[in-house]
N, C-alpha and C positions, 0 to 999 in steps of 0.2 A: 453727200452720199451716206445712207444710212450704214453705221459698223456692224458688223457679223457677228455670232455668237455661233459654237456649235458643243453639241457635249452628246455623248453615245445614251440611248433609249433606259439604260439601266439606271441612268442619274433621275429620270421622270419618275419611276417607280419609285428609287430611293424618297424624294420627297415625297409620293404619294402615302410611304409608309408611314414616315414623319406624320403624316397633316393627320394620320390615326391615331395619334397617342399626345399630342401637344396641340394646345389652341393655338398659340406663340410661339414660337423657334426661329432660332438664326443660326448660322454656321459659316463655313468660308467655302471661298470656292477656288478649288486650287488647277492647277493650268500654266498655259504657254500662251502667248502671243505670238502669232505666225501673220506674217503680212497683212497686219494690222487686223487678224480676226482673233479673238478669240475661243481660244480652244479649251474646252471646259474636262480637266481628267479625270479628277476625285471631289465631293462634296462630304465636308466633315462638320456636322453640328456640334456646336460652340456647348459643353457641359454647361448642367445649370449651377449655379452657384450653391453653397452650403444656408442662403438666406432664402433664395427662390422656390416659389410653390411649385412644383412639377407633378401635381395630381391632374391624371389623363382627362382632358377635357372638364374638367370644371375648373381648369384655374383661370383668372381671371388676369393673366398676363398678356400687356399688349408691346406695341412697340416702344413707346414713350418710356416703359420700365426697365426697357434692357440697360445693361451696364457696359457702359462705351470700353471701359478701364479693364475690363475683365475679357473681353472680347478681343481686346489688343495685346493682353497677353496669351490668349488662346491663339492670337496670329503669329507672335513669335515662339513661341515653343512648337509650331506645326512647323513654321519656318526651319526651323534647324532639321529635321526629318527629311525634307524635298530635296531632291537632288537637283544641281545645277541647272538654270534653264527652265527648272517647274517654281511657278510663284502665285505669293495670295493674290489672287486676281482680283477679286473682292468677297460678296458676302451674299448671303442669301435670307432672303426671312419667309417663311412659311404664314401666310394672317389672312382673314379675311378682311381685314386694314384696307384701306387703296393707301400704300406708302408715296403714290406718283403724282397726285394731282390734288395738292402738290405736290413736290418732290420732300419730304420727312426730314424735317431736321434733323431728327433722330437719327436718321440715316447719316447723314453729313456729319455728322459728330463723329459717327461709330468711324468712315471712313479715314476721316484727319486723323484719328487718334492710334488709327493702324496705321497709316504712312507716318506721322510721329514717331511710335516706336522701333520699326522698322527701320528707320534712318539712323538712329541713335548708333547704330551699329551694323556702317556700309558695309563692312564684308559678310555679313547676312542677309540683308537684303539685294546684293548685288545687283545686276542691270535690271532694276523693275521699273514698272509705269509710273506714269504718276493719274493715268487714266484708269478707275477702276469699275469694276460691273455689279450692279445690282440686279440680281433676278429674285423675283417675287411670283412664290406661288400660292396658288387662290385655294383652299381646300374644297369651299360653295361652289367654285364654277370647275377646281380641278384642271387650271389654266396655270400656264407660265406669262409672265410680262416682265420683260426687264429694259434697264436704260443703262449708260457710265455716267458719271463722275467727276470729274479733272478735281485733283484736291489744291492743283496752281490755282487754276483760273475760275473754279466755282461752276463751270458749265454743266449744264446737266444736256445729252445726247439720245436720242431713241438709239435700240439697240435691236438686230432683227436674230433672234436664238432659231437653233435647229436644234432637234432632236435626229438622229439618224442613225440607224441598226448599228454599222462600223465605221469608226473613222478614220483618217487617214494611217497610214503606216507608220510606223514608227520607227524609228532606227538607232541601236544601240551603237553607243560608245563606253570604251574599256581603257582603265588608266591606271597603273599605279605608279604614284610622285615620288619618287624618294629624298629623305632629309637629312643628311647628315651635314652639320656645318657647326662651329663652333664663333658665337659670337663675344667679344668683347666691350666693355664698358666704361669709361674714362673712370678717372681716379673719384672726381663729382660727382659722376654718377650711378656710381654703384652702390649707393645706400636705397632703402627703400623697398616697397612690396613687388612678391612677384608679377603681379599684373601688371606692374608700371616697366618693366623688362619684357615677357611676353606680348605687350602690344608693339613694343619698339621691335620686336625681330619677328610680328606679324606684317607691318609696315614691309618690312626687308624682303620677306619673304614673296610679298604683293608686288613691289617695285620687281623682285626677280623675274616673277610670272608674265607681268604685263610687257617688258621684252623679249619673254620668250618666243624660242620658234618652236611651232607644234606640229608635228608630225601627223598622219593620217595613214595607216600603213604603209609607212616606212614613206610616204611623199607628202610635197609637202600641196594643197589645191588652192581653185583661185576661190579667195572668201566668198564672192558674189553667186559662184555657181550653187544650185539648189542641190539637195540630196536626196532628188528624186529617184538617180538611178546607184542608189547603192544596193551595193549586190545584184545588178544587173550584168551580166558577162558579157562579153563579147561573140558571135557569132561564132562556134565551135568551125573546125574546120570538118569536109567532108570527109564522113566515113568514121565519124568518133562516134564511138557506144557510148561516151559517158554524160554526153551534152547534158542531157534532164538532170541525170544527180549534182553534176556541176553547177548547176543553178540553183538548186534548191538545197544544197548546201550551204553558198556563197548568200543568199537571200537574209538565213537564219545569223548569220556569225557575226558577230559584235567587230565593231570598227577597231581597230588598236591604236591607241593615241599616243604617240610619246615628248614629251615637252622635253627641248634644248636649251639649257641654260646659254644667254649671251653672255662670255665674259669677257666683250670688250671691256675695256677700262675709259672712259676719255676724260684720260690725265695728262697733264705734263710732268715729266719726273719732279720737274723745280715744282707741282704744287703737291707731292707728298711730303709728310712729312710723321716722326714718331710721337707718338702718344703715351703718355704711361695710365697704364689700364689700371683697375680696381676691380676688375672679379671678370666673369666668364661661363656664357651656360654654353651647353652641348645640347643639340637637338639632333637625336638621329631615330630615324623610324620612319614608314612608309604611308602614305594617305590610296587609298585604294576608292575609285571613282566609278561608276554607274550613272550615265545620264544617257536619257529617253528624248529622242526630238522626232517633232515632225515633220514628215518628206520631206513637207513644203518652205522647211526654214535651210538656211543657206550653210555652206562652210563655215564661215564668220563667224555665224551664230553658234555655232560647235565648238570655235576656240572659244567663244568669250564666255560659253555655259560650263565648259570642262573650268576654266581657269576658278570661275564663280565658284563652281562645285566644291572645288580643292579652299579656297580661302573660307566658304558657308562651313567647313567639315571644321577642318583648325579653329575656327573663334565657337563655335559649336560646343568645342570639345574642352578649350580651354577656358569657357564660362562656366559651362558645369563642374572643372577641375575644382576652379578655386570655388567658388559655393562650396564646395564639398571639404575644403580646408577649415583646419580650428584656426583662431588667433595665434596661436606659437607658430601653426606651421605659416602662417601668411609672413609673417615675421622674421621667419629663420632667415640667418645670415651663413651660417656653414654650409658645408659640403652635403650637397643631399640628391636625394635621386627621386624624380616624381613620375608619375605613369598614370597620362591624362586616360579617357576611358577612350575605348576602342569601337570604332564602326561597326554596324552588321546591316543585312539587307534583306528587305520581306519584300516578296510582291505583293502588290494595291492586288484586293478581291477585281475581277471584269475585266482585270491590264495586266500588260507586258514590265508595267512600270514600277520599278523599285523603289519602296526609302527608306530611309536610316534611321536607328536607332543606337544608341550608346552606353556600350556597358563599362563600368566599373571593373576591374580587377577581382576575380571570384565568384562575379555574377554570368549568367546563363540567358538561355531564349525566355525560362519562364520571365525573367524579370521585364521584358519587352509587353507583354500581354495588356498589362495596367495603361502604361501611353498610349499604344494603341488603341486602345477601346477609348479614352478620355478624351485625347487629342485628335483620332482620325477616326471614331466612333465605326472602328472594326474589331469584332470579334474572334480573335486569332482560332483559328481550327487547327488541331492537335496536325492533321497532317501537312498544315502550311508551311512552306521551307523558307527558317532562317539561314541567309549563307551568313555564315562568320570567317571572311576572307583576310582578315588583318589578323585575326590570330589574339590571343597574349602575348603580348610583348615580352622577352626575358630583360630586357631593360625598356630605363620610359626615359621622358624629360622630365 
């Protein structure tokens, strides 16, 4: 059975604008996977490189030239931006190339070297494919053609894409995690940089999550059932004025998610025992969550994209941190206090669907404008609303 593609009529035009100003282009294609179809949200071309000719139409760039390496880091730094549940689905190239017959090795490089780096670092890549989509469009004929992928097993798949006015519904979830916890470190191993501690009560933090129970307005549902009828009421009873506005309230309002830490313990007293520690961070502060799903994915899929969401945000935030540290401070061994950069949220231009951006302590929405434009190749409009929901922190980790 042939697999499905679909992506809303405004992504055809996006490319049709592309194939006017570039002879060669590629970019990613970012999405969800819903019962095994693909669903296509945002398409974001990949910047050209500081070496590449990007004179309109006379450059003589094909696919054979593109840079796998470059392309893979354009997929991880987009990665950090999508919220839980939306992933690089694959790629796209705009040529009038046939990339399919055969299938471009070129392509097959660019693909392994995004699932390569992506892996490198599971709680960013969280539950993704290992099947991914190429769509190819033709500027000459002004045609889509696409196919997948498997970067396991090398298969190449016909793929059947739609275009279509609106796509399905979408339905918001709302989360904020809170972190207050103070971890400990044996006397061995408290020497050392901070990244080698931050991954270790990343781990923690992970192992909490994945036992958690998660709530759904205040209940808890069965994984399997679809979330077709969120925000669907029940049958007012006779003689109620309010039935319409009660629906069409309850339609618009973001699901409330709230995660329950387990803390069972399953110890026996006789196997605790005391440690003598050598140092100690404090982490406290909130992760505040926005993820977009479609009707047609399940409860299930709503814990395991919120959970994804919240670990993509933390290694997000705490890779950028340390990048941003000199040598002293990677170093330091005293008393200190750090304050990784803080969330904020734009909506995608055509969508309901939010994502992220990270600021630094004293920086603003202008500083967002630059990744945007580079990373998701949109041009922030003066009246576009950042929410900045986490705030400044008056303390960090």
């Amino acid at each position: 059975m042939v697999r499905q593609a679909e992506g809303e009529e405004f992504l055809q035009t996006y490319l049709r604008n592309i194939s006017n100003n570039y002879k060669c282009a590629v970019g990613l294609v970012l999405g969800q996977i819903v019962a095994q179809k693909f669903t296509i949200i945002h398409l974001a071309r990949t910047p050209s490189t500081q070496n590449e000719d990007i004179t309109v139409k006379g450059s003589n760039n094909c696919v054979t030239d593109l840079d796998q390496n470059w392309i893979a880091d354009h997929a991880k730094q987009t990665t950090r931006m999508l919220p839980g549940g939306v992933h690089v689905l694959g790629i796209f190239i705009v040529s009038d190339e046939d990339i399919f017959n055969p299938f471009n090795t070129k392509i097959k490089s660019i693909l392994n070297e995004i699932n390569k780096i992506l892996l490198l670092e599971i709680f960013l890549s969280g539950s993704n494919d290992n099947e991914k989509l190429v769509l190819h469009y033709s500027p000459k004929y002004q045609k889509c053609s696409t196919k997948s992928y498997d970067v396991n097993t090398f298969s190449v798949q016909p793929v059947d894409l739609k275009f279509v006015p609106k796509g399905n519904k979408l339905v918001n979830f709302e989360c904020t995690y809170i972190i207050d916890q103070i971890y400990y470190f044996k006397k061995n191993d408290a020497a050392g940089p901070l990244r080698k501690h931050i991954k270790v009560i990343l781990d923690e933090i992970n192992r909490d999550l994945k036992s958690a129970i998660v709530l759904f307005d205040n209940d808890i549902k069965n994984e399997d059932e679809k979330l077709e009828n969120v925000g669907k009421k029940k049958k007012a009873s006779r003689g109620s004025s309010n039935k319409i506005a009660h629906e069409t309230s309850d339609t618009n309002k973001p699901v409330s998610v709230t995660i329950l830490k387990n803390n069972f313990m399953p110890y026996a007293e006789k196997q605790l025992k005391l440690i003598e520690t050598g140092g100690q961070i404090k982490i406290i502060g909130e992760v505040i969550s926005r993820i977009w799903l479609n009707s047609k994915s399940t409860w299930g899929n709503a814990v395991q994209a919120v959970k994804d969401d919240i670990m993509r945000s933390l290694i997000s935030r705490m890779e950028m941190h340390w990048d941003s540290l000199t040598e002293e401070e990677l170093g330091e061994d005293v008393n200190s206090v750090h304050e990784p950069p803080r969330r904020v949220y734009i909506i995608l231009p055509e969508s309901d669907v939010t994502i992220s951006d990270y600021l630094f302590p004293g920086e603003g929405a202008e500083d967002i404008k630059t990744s945007l434009d580079e990373l998701l190749d949109i041009q922030l409009r003066d009246d576009l609303e950042v929410l900045d929901l986490e705030g400044q922190a008056g303390t960090g980790v």
